[in-house]
VEXDREN-2710 file (C-alpha; in Angstrom, 1 decimal):
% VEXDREN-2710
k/r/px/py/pz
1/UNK/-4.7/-26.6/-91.6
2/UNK/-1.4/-27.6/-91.8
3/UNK/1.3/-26.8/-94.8
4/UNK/3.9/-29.4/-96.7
5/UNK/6.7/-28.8/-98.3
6/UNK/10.3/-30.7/-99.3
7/UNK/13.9/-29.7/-99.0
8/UNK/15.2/-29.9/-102.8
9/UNK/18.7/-28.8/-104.2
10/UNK/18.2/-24.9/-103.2
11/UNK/16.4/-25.8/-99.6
12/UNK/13.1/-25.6/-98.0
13/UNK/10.1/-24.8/-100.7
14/UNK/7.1/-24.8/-98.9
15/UNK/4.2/-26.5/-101.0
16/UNK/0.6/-25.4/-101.0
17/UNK/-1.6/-26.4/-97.6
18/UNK/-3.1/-29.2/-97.3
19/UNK/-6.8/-29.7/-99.0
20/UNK/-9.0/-30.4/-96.4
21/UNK/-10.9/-33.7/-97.1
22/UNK/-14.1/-34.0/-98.3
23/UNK/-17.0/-34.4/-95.1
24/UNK/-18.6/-37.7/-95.6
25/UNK/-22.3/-38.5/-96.1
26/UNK/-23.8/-39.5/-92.9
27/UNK/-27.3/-41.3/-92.3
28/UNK/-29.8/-41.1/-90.0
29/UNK/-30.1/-43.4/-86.4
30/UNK/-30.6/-46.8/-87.5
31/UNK/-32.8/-46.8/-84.8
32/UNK/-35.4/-45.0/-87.5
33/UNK/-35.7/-48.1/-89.0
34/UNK/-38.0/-48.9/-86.1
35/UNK/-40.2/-45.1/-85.9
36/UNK/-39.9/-44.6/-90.2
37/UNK/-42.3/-47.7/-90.6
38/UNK/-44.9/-46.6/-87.7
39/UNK/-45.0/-43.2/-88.6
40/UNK/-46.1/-44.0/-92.5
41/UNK/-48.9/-46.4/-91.0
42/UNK/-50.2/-44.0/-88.4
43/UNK/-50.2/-41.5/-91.3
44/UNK/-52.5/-43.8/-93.8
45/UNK/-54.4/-45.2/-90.7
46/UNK/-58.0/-43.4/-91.8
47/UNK/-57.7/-45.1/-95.4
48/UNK/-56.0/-48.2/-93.7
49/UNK/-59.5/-48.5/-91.4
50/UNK/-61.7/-47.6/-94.5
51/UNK/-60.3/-50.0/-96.6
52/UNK/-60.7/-52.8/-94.1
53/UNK/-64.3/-51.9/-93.0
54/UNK/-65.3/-51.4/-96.7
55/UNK/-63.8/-54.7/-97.8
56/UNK/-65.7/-56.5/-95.3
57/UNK/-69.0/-55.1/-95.4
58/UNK/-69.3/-55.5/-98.8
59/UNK/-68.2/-59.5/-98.2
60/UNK/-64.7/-58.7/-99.8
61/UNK/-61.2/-59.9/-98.2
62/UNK/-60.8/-56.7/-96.3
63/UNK/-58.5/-57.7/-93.7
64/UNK/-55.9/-59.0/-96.4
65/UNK/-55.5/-55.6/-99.0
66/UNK/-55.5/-53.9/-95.7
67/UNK/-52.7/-56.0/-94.6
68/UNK/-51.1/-55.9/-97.8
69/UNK/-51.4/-51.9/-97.5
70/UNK/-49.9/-51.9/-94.4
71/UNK/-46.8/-54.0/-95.9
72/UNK/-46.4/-51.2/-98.6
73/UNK/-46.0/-48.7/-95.9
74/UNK/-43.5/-50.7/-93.7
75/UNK/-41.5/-50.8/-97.1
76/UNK/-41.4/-47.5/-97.8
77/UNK/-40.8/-46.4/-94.5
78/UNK/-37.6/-48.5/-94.0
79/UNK/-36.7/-47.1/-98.2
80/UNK/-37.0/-43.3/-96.5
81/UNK/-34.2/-44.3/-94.1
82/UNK/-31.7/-46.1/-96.6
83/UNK/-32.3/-42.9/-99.0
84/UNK/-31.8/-40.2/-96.5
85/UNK/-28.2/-39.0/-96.1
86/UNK/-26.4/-35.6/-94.9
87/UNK/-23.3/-34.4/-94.5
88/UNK/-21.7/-31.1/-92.5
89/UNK/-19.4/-29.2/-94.4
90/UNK/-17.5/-25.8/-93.3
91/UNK/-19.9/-23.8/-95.5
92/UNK/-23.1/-26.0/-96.0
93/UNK/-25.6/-28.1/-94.6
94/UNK/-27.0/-30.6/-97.3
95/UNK/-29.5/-33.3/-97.3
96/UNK/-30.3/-36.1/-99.8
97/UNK/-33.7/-37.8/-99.7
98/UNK/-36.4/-39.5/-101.5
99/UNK/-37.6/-42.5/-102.4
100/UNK/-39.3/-41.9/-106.0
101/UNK/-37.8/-38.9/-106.4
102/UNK/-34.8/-38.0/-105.4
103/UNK/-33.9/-34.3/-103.6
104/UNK/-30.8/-32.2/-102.6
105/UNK/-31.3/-29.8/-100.4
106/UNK/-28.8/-26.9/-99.5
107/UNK/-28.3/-24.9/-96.9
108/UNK/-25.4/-22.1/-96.3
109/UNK/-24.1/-21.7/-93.1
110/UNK/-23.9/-19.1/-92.7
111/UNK/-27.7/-18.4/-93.4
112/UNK/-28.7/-20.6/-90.4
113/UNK/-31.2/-18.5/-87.8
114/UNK/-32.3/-21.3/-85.2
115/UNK/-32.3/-25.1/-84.7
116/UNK/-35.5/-26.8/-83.2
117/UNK/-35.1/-30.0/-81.3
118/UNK/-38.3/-31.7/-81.3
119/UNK/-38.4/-35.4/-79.9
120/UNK/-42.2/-37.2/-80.3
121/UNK/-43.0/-40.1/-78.0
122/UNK/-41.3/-43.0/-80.0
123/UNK/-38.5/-40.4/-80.2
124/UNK/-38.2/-40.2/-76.7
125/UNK/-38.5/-44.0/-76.0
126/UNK/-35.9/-44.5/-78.5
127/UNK/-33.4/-41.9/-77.3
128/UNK/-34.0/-39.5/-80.9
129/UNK/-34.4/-36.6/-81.6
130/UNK/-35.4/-34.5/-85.0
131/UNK/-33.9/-31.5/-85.6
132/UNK/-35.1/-28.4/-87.9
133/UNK/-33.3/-25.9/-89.2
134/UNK/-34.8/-22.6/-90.5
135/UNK/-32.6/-20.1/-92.2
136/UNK/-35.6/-16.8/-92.1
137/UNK/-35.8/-16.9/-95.7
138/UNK/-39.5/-17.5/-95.6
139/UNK/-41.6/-16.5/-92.4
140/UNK/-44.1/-19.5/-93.4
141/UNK/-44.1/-23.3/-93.0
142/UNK/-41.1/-25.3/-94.6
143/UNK/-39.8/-21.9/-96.3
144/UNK/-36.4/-22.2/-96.7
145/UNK/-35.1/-24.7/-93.9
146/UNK/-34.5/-28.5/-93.9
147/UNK/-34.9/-31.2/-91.5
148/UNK/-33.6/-34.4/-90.1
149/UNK/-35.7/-37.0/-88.6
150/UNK/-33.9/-38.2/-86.9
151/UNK/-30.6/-38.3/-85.0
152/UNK/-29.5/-39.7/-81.5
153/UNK/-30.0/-37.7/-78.7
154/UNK/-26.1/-36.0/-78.1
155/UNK/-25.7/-36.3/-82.1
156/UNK/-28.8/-33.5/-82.1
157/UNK/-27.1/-31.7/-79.2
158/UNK/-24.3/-31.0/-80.8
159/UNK/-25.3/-30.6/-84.2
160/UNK/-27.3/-27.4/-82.3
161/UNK/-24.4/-26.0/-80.5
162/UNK/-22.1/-26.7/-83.5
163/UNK/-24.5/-24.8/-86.4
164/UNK/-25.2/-21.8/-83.8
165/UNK/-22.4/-21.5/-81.7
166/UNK/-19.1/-22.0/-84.4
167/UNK/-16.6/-19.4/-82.6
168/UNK/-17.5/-19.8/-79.1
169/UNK/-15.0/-21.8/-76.8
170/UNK/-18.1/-22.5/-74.5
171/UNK/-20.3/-24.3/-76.6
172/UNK/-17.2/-25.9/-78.3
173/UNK/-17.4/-27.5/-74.9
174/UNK/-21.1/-27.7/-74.9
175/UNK/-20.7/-29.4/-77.8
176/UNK/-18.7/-32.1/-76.4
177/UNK/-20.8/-32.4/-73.3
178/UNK/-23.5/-33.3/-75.6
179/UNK/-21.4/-35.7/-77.6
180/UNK/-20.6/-37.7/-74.6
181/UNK/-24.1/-37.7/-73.5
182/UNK/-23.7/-35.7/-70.1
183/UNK/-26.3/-32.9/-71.4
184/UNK/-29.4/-34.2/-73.2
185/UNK/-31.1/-32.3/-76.0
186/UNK/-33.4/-29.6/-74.7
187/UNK/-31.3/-29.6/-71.4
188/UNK/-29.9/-26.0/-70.0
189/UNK/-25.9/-26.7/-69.9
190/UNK/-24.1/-25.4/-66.5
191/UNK/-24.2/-21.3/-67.1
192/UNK/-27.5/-20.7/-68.4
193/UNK/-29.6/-17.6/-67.4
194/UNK/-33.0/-18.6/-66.6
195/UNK/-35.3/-15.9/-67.5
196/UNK/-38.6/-17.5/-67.4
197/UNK/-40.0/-21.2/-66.1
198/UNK/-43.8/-22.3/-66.2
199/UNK/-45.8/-22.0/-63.1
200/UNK/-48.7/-24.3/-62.1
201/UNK/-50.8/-21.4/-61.2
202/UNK/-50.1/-20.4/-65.2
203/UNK/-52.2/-23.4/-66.4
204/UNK/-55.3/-21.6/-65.3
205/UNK/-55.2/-19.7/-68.2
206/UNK/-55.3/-23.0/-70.7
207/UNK/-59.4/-22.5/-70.9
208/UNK/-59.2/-19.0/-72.7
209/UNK/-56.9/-19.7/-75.5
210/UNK/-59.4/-21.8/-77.2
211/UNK/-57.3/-24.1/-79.0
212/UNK/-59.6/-27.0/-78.0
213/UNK/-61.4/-25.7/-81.0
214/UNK/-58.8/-27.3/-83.4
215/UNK/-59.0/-30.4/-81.2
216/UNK/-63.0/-30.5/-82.1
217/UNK/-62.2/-30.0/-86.0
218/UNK/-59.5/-32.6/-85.8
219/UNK/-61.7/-34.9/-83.9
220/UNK/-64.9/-34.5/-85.7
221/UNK/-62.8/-34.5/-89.3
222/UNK/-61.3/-37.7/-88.6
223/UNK/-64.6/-39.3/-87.6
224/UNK/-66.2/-37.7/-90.7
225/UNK/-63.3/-39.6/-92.6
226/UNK/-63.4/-42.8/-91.1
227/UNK/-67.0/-42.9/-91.6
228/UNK/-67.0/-42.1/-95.1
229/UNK/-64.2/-44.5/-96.4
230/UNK/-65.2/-47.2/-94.2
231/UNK/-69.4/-46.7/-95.2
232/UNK/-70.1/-46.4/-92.0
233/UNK/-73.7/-45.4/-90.7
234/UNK/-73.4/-43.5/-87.5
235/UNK/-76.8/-44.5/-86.3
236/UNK/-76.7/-47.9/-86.3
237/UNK/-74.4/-47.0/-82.6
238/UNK/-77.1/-47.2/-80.4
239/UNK/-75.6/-44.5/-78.0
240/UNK/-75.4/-41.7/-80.5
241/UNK/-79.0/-43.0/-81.8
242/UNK/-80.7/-42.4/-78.3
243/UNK/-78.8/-39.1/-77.8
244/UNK/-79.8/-38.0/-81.2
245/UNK/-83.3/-39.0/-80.5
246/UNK/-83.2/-36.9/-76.5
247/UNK/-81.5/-34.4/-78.5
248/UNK/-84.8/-34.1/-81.1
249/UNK/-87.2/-34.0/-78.1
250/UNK/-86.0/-30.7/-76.7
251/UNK/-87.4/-26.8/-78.1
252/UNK/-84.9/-25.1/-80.2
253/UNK/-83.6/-22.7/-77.4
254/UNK/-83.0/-25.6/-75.2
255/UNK/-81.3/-27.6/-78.2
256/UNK/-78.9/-24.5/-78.6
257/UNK/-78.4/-23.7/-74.9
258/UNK/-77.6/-27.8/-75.0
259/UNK/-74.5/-27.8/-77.5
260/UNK/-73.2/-24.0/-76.8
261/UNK/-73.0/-26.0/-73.3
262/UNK/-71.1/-29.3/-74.1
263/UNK/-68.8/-27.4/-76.5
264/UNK/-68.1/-24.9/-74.2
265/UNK/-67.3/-27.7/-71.6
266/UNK/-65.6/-29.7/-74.3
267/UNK/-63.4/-26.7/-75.7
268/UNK/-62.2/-26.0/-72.1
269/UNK/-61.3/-29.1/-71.0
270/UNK/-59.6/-30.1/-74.4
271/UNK/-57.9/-26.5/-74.1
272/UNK/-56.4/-26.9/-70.7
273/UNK/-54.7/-30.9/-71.8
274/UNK/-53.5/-28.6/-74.4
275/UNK/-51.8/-26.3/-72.9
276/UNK/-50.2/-29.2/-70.1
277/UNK/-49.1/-31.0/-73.0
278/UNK/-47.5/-28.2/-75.5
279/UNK/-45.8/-25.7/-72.2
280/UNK/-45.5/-28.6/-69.2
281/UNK/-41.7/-28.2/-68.4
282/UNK/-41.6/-24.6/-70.1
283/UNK/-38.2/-23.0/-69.7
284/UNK/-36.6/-19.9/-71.1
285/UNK/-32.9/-19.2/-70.8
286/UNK/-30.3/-17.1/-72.2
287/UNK/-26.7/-18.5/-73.2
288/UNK/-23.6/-17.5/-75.1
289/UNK/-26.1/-15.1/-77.2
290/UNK/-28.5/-17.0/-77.5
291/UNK/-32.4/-17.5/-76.0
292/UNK/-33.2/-21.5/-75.4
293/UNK/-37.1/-22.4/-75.1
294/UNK/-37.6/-25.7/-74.1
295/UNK/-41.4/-26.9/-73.1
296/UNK/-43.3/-30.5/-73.7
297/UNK/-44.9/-33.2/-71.4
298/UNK/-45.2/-35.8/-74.1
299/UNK/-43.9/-34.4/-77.5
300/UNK/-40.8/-32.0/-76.0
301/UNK/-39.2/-29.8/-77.9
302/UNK/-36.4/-27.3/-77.8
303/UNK/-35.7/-24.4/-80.1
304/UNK/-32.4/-21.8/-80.2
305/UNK/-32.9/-18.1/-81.5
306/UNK/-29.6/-16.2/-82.3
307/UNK/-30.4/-12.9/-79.9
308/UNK/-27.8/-10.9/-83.0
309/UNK/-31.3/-12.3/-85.5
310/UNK/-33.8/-11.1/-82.6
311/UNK/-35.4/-7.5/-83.8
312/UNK/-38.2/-7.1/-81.1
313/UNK/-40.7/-9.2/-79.3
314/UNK/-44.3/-8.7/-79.3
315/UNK/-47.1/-9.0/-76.6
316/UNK/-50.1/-10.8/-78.0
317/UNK/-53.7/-10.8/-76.2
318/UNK/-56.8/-12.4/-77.2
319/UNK/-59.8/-11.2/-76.4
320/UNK/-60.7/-13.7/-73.9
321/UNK/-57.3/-14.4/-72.7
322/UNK/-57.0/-10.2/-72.0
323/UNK/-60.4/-10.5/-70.3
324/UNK/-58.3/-12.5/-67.3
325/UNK/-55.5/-9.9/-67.6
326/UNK/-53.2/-12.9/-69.5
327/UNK/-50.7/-12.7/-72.3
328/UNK/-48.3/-14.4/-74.3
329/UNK/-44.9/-13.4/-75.8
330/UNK/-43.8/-13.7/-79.3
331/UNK/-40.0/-13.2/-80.9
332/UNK/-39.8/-10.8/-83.6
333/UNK/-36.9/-12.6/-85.3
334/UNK/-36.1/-14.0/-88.6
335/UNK/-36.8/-17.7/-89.8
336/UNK/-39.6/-18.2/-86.7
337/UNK/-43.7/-17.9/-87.3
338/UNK/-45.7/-15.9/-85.8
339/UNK/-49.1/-15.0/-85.3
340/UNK/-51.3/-17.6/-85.7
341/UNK/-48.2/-20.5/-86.3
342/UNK/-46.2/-18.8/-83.3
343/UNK/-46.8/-21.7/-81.4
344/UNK/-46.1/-24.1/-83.4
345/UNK/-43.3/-22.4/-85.4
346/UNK/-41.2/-21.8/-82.4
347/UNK/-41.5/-18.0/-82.1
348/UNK/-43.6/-18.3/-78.7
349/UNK/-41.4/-17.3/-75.7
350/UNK/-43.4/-17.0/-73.2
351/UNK/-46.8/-19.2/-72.9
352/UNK/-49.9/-17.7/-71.8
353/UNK/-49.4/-16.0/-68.5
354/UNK/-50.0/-13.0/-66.5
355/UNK/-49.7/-10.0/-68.7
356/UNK/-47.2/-8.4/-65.9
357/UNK/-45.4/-11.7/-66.3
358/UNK/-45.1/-11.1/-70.0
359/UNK/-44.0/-7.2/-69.5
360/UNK/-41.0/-8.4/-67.5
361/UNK/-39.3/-11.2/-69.2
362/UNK/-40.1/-8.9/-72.6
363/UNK/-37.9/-6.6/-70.8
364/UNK/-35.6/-9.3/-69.8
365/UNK/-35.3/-10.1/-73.4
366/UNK/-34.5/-6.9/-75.0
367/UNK/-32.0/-6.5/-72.3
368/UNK/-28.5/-8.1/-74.3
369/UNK/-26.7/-9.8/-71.7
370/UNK/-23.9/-7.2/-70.5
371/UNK/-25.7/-4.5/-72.1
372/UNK/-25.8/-1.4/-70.0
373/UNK/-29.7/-0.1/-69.3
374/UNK/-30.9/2.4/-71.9
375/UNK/-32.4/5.7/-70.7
376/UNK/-35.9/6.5/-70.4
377/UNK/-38.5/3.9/-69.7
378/UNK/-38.6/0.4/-70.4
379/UNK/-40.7/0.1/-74.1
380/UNK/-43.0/-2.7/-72.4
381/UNK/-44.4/0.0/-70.4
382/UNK/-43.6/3.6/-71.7
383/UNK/-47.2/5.2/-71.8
384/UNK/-48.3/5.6/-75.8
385/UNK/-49.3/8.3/-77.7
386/UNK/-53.1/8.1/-78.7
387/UNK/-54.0/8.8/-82.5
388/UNK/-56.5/11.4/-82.0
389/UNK/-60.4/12.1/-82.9
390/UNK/-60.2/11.2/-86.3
391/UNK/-58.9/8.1/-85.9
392/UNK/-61.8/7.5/-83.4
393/UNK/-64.3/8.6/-85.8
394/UNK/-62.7/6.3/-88.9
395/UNK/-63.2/3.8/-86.4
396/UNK/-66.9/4.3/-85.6
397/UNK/-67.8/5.4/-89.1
398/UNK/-66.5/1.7/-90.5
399/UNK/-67.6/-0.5/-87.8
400/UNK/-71.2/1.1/-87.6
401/UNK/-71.3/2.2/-91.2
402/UNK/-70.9/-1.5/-92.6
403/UNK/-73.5/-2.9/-90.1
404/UNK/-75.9/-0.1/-90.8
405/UNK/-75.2/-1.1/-94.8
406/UNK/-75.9/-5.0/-94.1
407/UNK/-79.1/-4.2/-92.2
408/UNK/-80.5/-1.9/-95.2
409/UNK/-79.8/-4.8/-97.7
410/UNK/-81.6/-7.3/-95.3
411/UNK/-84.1/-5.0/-94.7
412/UNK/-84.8/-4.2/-98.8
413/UNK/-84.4/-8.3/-99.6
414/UNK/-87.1/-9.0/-96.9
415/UNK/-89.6/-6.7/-98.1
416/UNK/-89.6/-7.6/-101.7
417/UNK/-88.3/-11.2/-101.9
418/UNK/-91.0/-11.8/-99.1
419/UNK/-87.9/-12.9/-96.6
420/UNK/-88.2/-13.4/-92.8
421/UNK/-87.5/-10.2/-90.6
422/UNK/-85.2/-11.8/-88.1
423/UNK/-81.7/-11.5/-90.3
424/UNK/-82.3/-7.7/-90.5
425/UNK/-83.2/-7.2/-86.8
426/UNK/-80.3/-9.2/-85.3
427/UNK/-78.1/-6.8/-87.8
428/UNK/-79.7/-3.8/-85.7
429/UNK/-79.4/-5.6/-82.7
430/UNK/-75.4/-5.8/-83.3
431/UNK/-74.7/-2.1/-83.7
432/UNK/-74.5/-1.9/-79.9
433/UNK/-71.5/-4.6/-80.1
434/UNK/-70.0/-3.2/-83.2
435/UNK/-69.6/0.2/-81.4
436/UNK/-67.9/-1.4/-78.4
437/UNK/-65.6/-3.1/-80.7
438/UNK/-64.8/0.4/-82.6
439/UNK/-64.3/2.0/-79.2
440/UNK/-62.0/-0.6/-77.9
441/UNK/-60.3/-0.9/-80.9
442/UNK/-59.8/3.3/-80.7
443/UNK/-58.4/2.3/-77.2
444/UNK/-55.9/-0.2/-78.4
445/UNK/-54.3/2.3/-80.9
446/UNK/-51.1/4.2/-79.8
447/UNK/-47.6/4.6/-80.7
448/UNK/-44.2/5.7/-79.0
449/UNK/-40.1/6.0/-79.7
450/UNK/-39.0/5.0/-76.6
451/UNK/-35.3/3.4/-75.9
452/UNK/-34.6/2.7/-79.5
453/UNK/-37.5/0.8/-79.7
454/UNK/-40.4/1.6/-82.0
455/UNK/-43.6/1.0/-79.9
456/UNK/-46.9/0.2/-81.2
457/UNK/-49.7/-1.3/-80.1
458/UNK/-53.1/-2.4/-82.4
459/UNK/-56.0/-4.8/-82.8
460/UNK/-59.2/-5.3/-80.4
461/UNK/-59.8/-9.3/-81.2
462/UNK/-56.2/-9.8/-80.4
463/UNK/-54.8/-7.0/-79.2
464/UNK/-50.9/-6.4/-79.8
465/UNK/-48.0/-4.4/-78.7
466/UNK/-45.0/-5.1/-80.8
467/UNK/-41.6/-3.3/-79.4
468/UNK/-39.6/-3.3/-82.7
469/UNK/-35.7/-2.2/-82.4
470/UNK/-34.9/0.7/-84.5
471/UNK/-31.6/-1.0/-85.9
472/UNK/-33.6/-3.5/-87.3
473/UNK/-36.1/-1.2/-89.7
474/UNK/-34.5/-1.1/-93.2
475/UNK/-37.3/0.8/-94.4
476/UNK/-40.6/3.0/-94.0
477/UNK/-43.8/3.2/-95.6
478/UNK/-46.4/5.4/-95.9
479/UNK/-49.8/4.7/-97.3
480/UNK/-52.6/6.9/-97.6
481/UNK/-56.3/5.4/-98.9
482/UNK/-58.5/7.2/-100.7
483/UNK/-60.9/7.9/-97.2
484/UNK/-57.7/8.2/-95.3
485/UNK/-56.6/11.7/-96.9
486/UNK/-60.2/12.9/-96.9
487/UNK/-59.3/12.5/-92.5
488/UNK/-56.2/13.6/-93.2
489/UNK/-54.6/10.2/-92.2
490/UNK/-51.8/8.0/-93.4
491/UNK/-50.6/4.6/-92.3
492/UNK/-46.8/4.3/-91.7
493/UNK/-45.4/0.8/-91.8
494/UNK/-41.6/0.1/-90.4
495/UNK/-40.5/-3.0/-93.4
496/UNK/-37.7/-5.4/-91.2
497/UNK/-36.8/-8.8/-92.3
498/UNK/-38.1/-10.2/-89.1
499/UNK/-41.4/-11.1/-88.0
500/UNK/-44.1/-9.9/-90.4
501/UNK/-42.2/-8.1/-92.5
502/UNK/-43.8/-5.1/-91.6
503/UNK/-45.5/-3.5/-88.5
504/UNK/-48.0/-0.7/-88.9
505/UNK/-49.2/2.6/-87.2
506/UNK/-52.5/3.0/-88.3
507/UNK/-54.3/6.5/-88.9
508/UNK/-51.7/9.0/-87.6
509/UNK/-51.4/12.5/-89.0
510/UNK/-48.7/13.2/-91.5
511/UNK/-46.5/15.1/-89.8
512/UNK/-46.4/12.4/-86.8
513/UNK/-45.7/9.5/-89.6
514/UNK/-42.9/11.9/-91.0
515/UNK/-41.4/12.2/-87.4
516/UNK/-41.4/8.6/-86.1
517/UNK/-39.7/7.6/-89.6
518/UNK/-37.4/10.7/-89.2
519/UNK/-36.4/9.6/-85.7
520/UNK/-36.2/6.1/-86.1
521/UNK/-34.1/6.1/-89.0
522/UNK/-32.0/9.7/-88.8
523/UNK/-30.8/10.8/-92.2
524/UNK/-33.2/8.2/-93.9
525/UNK/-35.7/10.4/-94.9
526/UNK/-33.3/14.1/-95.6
527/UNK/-33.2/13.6/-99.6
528/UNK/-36.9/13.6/-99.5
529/UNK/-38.1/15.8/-96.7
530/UNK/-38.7/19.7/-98.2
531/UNK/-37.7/22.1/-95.4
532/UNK/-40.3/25.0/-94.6
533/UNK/-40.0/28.0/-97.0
534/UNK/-38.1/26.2/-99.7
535/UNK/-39.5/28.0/-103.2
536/UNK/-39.1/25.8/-106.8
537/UNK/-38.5/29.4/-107.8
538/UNK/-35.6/29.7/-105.4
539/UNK/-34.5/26.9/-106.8
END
């Protein structure tokens, strides 16, 4: 910014600076115009096929509404690119879209938490890339952020590098590289730290995440729709009519053994091409403050997390998966999923791997880069403190005490509506499982303050041990139910903005609830703490 003046009667008089000039709006790749259409005819494809099989069943010009349909989406396709502008300004990032109705969306700055590059296959054969930004004001999907789809590869690069990176002289330069095309988006620039990278061996671990599962619900959903728009009859295929009728041959425990089999075989399979396709490539990498995942065979993407946003990371084990000794590791940070969407919403930093892998690049993680080692032992492994005998028994008492319940009611139904016996015996036949479920999930509770981390671990399903920093805990919560103070038990839940929102120690005693939040937060807790011997008569 420069300042203007002019040399009048009595001399210099310097005039006011220079207004900066308004940032333009900007639009999309043109090459869009070529991914917008496809992408809105993929999307209707099940009504698309329904329409046409119904029209010609039923005699009708099928083929010529369907072709008329897929004009309509062509149309709008190419409208969603000539309606979709943005601009950069030195305080916002804004977007204008729609086609019937028209949106503005804002976003400070200054609010921005990470930038995901994702590029699908046309994206990739067209050189594009679409880039998200989430600003952590809602932990679920779409909460909060905005997205372009889509931008040329350097144009995504740099936007990245520009939104997270505004003071540093190295990705200034970053940001040119990217401009000029040398790094491509998703690429590590010259400097980067590599903390993690897949290995092949890693991919062994695909078959007990089970997220073939949602490929047989999409699979079997879409040819559910298809058939029902379309009026199709499934047995009229002469394949699945002779495997039906093989299928109707066999005894019940042979026709059960049969599909626990195939889906088994199917889930596995489907789960392994999974996990080539979402982690192939996987890197992790740390840069000017920042942690870089890239991963993708087909569909890559690449997402940035701000490490000064990062508040803990947390070690998440399935039942299965922990059955092989494997892991994954999730980013306790602001504007990023996790859980269930971790995947998916970015937060995943390490894939499924060996649980020692996951231990060390957690500790690589909570490491900041120049950062001198903290005393005591790392939090991925300090040993934790276990939460007593009446946790255990809580645990035991609900696990068996609900089964026990069910059974009764089955039990009383049966003998006087005249039901069958065998929904009451396989209740009693589960209480052996449902106590090995309350013992492991005794074994999975513990807690520590370790390194200014808190430490706590929970869950038997999926298992977790979340290592939250103490600087990021802006508040404490304790909650006592109504069977809790008969054990003499509270729950004490750190609140961050991060993550969850909120991470619990389940059934610890009072006075161990009062301490952790005491030494987590010092001085937090004095207005409210009554020291021993204090009298209201004293007072």
């Amino acid at each position: 910014m420069t300042e203007t003046g002019e040399i009048g009667p009595r001399g210099f008089e310097a005039g006011a600076a220079e207004p900066e000039q308004e940032p333009v709006w900007r639009r999309l790749s043109p090459r869009m115009l070529l991914v917008h259409p496809v992408q809105e005819v993929v999307r209707a494809a099940p009504a698309l096929l329904g329409l046409l099989v119904a029209g010609s069943s039923s005699g009708g010009r099928g083929h010529l509404w369907s072709l008329a349909a897929v004009g309509l989406m062509v149309v709008y396709g190419i409208l969603r690119w000539f309606t979709t502008t943005y601009r950069i300004t030195s305080e916002h990032v804004q977007v204008r879209k729609g086609v019937l109705q028209r949106k503005v969306l804002t976003v400070p700055r200054d609010r921005v938490r990470t930038v995901d590059v994702t590029s699908h296959v046309l994206h990739r054969l067209l050189g594009l890339a679409r880039v998200e930004v989430g600003t952590g004001t809602s932990d679920k999907a779409g909460g909060g952020g905005l997205r372009l789809d889509a931008l040329g590869g350097a144009e995504a690069a740099r936007l990245r590098v520009e939104l997270l990176h505004r003071s540093s002289r190295t990705a200034d330069a970053q940001a040119a590289d990217a401009t000029r095309g040398d790094v491509a988006p998703g690429d590590n620039a010259p400097g980067d730290i590599v903390l993690a990278t897949l290995r092949p061996a890693w991919i062994g671990f695909g078959p007990f995440t089970l997220s073939g599962l949602i490929t047989v619900g999409v699979i079997a959903g879409f040819v559910s729709r298809l058939a029902s728009e379309g009026n199709v009859d499934l047995g009229r295929f002469r394949l699945l009519r002779e495997g039906w009728r093989w299928f109707g041959t066999l005894s019940l425990p042979l026709q059960v053994a049969t599909v626990v089999l195939i889906l088994v075989v199917f889930v596995a399979v489907a789960s392994t091409l999974g996990y080539v396709f979402a982690f192939w490539n996987f890197r992790l990498s740390r840069h000017g403050g920042t942690l870089h995942v890239t991963r993708g065979l087909i569909t890559t993407r690449a997402t940035t997390i701000e490490e000064r946003r990062l508040r803990g990371v947390e070690i998440s084990e399935p039942l299965l998966l922990r059955a092989v000794r494997g892991a994954r590791l999730i980013a306790v940070t602001t504007g990023l999923r996790v859980g269930q969407g971790a995947q998916r919403g970015g937060s995943m930093l390490l894939p499924p791997a060996p649980r020692g892998e996951a231990e060390t690049v957690a500790g690589l993680v909570l490491t900041a880069e120049g950062s001198p080692p903290r005393p005591g032992p790392p939090p991925t492994t300090a040993p934790l403190m276990p939460h007593g005998p009446a946790a255990l028994r809580r645990r035991f008492t609900r696990a068996l005490g609900v089964n026990a319940l069910l059974a009764a009611a089955l039990f009383a139904l049966g003998r006087w509506a005249d039901l069958p016996s065998w929904p009451w015996v396989s209740a009693l036949a589960l209480l052996p499982v449902t106590a090995l479920l309350a013992a492991d999930r005794y074994r999975s509770l513990g807690h520590t303050l370790v390194s200014g981390h808190l430490v706590t671990r929970w869950g038997s399903l999926v298992r977790r041990r979340v290592m939250l920093e103490c600087d990021g805990i802006i508040g404490w919560n304790v909650r006592r139910s109504f069977f809790q103070r008969r054990a003499g038990l509270v729950t004490l839940t750190a609140t961050t903005a991060a993550g969850r929102q909120g991470y619990h120690v389940s059934d610890v005693d009072l006075a161990e609830a009062l301490r952790l939040a005491a030494e987590g937060s010092p001085g937090l807790l004095d207005p409210f703490i009554i020291p021993e011997g204090f009298s209201w008569e004293m007072a």
